[in-house]
C-alpha positions as CSV (number, residue, x, y, z in Angstrom):
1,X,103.8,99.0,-27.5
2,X,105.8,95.8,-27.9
3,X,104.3,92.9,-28.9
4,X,100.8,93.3,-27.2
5,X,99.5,93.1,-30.2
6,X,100.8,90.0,-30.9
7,X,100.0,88.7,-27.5
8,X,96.3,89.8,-27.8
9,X,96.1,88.3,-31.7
10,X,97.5,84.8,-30.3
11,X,95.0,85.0,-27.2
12,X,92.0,85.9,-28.9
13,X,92.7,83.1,-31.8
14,X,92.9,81.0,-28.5
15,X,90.0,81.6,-27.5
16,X,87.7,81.4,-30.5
17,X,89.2,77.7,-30.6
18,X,88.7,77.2,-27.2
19,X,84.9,78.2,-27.8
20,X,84.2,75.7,-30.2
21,X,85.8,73.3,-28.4
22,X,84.8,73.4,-24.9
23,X,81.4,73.9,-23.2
24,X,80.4,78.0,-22.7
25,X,81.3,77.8,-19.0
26,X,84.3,76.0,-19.1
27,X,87.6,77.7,-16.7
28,X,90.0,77.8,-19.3
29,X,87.9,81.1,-21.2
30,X,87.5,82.3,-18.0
31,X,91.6,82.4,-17.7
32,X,91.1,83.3,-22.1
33,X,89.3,86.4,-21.2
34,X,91.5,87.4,-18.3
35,X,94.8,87.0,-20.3
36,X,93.1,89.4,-23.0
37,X,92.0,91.4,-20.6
38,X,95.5,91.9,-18.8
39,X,96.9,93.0,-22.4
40,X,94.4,95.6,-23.1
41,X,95.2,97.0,-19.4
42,X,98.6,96.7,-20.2
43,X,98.1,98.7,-23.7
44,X,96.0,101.4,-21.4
45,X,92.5,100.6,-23.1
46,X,91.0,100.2,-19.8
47,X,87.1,99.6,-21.1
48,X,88.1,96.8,-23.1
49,X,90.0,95.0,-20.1
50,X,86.8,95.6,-18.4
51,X,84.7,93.9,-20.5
52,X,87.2,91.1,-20.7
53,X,87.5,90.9,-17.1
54,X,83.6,91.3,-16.9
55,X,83.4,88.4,-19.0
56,X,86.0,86.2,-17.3
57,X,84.1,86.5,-14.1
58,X,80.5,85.5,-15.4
59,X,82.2,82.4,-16.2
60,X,83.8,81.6,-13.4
């Protein structure tokens, strides 16, 4: 599985900062939630990457 794992720990620690940080409709979660989404397509859990991509595109 390589190091999605990894890759989705580092973007979803991301993201929670990001959260606090910036305003609930800001781009950058929107491109947060599509970069998680991408690994969980990539690690074939294909409702999760939906929901992630779901969520990327109420934002933006």
């Amino acid at each position: 599985m390589g190091e999605y794992s990894k890759a989705l720990s580092s973007y979803e620690r991301s993201l929670e900062i990001s959260k606090i940080a910036l305003p609930p409709n800001h781009p950058s979660l929107a491109t947060s939630y599509n970069n998680i989404g991408m690994v969980y397509d990539n690690m074939g859990e294909y409702s999760k990457a939906l929901s992630s991509y779901e969520r990327s595109l109420e934002i933006s």
